[in-house]
N, C-alpha and C positions, 0 to 999 in steps of 0.2 A: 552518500548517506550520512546519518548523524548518530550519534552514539549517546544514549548516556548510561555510564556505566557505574554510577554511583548515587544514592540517596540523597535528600537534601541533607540530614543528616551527617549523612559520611561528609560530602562536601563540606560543607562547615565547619567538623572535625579534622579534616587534613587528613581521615583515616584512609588505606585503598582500599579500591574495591575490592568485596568478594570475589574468588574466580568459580565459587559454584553456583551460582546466579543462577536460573533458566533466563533463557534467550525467548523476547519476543521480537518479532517485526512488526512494523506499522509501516501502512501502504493509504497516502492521501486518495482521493478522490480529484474529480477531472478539474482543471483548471484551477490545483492547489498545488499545494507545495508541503515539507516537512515541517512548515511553520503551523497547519494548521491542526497539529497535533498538539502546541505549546504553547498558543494565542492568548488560554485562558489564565486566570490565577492557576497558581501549583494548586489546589486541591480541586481543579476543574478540568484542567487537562490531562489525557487518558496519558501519557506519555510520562509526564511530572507521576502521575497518581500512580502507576507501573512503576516506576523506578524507586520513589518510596516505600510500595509494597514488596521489594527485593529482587522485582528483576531488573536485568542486563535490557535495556531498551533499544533499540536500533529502529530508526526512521528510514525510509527509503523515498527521496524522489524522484518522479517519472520524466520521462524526456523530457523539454520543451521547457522543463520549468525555471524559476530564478537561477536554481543550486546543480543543473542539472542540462547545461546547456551550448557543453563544449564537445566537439568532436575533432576527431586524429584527423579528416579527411576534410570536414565541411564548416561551414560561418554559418550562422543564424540566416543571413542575407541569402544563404542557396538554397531553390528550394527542395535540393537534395534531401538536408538537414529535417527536413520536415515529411521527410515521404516515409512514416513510419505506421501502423496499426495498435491498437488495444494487443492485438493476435502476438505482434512483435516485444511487445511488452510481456506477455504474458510467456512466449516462446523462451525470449533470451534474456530479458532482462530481470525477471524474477530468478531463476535459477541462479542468473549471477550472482546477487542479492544475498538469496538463500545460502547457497555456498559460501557465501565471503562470510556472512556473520556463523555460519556453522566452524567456517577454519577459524575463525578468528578467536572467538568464545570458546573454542574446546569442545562444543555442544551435538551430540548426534542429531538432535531432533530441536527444532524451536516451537513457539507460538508465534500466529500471523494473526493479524486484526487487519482487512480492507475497510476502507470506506467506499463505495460508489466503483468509483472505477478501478480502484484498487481490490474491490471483491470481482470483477471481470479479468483481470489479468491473473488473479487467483485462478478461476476456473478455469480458465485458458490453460494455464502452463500444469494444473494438476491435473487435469483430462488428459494431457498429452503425455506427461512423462511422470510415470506413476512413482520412480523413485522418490522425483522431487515430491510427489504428495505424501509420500511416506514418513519424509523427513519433518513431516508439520505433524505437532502432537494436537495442535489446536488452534480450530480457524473460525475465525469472529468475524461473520459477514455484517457489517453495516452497512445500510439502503444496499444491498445489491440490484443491480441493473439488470433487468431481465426485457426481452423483448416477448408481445403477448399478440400472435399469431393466430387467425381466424379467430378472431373474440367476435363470438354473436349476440349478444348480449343487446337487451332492446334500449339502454338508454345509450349505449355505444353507437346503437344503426341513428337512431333518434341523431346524437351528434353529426354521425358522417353527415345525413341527409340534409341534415341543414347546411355544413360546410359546402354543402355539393350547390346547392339552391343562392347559397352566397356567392357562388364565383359563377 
């Protein structure tokens, strides 16, 4: 994960950080990384634009990624390394997350912001373990990823029908 725990502000003045901050997390989306919370100028990026408005920011990212890709057991090269789910994300690697920046901040409760996949591993790990949902005072689903099961909807059949008559 990445932290920023200080204003552009504060940085520039040498001053420390507040410790009564609220705590958010930010959780990228799929085939991103913590960078793509910071890409933008400071007053476009949701992470920059947070941490100037006074909160304690913490980035989180997901397996596989640049900042995010070392393990006790396995290489990138095995394709052990790689036998994981959204499910497992959601399971153990948010809670973990969750926890580190609650002990670390001082904070009973944070705020989480998903993008994409990062709102699926939300719902994952807060459906299963209601304390971990407890501890989120406020969650920001951007694009959340939903799958849309028995859609009958006639320009959807209209699609299939053709896809079927294509192959």
């Amino acid at each position: 994960m990445h932290r920023l725990p200080k204003s552009y502000d504060e940085s520039q003045s040498g001053t420390a950080a507040a410790t009564s901050k609220p705590a958010v997390l930010l959780q990228h989306g799929i085939i991103e990384s913590s960078f793509a919370w910071v890409c933008n100028y400071r007053n476009q990026s949701l992470a920059f634009v947070l941490a100037d408005a006074g909160y304690d920011v913490w980035i989180g990212n997901s397996r596989g990624n640049t900042y995010s890709n070392e393990s006790t057991h396995y290489t990138t090269d095995d394709d052990e390394f790689w036998d994981f789910s959204w499910e497992d994300m959601g399971l153990y690697d948010l809670p973990a997350m969750i926890n580190y920046v609650q002990d670390t901040s001082g904070r009973s409760t944070i705020s989480y912001v998903g993008h994409s996949q990062g709102v699926t591993q939300a719902l994952v790990g807060f459906a299963d373990n209601q304390t971990l949902a407890k501890s989120v005072s406020y969650f920001g689903a951007l694009a959340p990823v939903s799958q849309g099961l028995r859609i009958w909807h006639l320009y959807l059949l209209g699609l299939l029908a053709c896809n079927t008559l294509c192959e």
